[in-house]
Wavefront OBJ file of the C-alpha trace (Angstrom):
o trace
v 120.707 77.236 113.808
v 118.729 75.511 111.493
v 117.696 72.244 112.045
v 119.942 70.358 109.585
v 123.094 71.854 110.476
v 122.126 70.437 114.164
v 122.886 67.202 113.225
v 125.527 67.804 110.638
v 129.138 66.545 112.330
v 131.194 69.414 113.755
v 134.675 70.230 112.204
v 137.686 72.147 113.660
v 138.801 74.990 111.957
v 141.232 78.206 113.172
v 140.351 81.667 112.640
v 141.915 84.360 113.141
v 140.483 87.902 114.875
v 141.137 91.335 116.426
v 141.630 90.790 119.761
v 138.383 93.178 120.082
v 136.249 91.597 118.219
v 137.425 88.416 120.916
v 136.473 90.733 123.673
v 133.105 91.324 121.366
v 132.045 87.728 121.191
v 133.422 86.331 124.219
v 130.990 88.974 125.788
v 127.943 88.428 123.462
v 128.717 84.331 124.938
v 128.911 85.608 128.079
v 125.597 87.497 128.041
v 123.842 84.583 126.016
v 125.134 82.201 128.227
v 126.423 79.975 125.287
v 130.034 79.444 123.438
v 132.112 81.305 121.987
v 131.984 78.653 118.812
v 128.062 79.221 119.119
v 127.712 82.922 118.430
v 130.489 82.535 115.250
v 127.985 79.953 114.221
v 125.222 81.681 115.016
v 126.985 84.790 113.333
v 127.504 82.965 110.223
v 124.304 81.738 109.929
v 122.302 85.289 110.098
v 124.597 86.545 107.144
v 123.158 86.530 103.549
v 124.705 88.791 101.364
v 122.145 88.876 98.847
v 119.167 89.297 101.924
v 121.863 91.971 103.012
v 121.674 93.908 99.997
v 117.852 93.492 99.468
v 117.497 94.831 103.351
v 119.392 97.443 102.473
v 117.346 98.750 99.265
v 114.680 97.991 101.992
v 115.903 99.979 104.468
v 116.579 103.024 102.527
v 113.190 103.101 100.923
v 111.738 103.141 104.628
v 114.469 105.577 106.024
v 112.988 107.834 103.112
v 109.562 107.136 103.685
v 109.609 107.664 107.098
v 111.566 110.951 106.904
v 109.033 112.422 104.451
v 106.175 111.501 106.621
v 107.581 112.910 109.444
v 108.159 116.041 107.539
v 104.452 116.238 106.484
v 103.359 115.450 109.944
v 105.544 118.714 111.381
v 104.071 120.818 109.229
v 100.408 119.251 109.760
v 101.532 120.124 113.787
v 102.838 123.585 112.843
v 99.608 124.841 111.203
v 97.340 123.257 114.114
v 99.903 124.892 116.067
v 98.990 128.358 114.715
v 95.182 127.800 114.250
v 95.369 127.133 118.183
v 97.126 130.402 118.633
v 95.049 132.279 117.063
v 92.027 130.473 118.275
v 93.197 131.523 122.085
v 94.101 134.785 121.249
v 90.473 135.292 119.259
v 89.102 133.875 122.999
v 91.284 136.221 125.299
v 89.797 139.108 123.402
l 1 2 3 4 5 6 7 8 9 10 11 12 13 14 15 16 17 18 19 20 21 22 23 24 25 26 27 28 29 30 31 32 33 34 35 36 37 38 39 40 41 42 43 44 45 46 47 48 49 50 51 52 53 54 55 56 57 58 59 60 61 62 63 64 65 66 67 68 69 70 71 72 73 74 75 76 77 78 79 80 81 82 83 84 85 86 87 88 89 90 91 92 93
């Protein structure tokens, strides 16, 4: 949380849930060892729909990068891959 909304009064307020997404936080508390109020705040606090979109355009751009380098980097293996075939057969010869 940051360091304002540590001091800012707490209010009340309902929500309502799937009782699975209950289960979900109650065992995310659980496992942090915190409230259940904490992770919703928590929650809440990591969301930023306009970071979300930007880490989106982000993480596409990287998805893509990464699949094209690892593309290029099979096919860099696949010719060392023959040139060491052939090298061993030239050598059992």
């Amino acid at each position: 949380m940051s360091g304002s909304a540590q001091h800012e009064t707490m209010l009340r307020k309902p929500i309502l849930m799937p009782p699975s997404m209950i289960e979900k936080v109650d065992k995310i508390a659980k496992n942090k060892n915190v409230s259940f109020a904490k992770v919703v705040r928590e929650a809440v606090n990591a969301f930023d729909s306009e970071t979300s979109a930007d880490d989106s355009i982000i993480l596409n751009t990287l998805a893509d990068t990464m699949i094209r380098t690892t593309q290029e980097v099979v096919k860099k293996m696949e010719e060392v891959e023959k040139r060491l075939d052939a090298t061993h057969a030239m050598l059992e010869a």
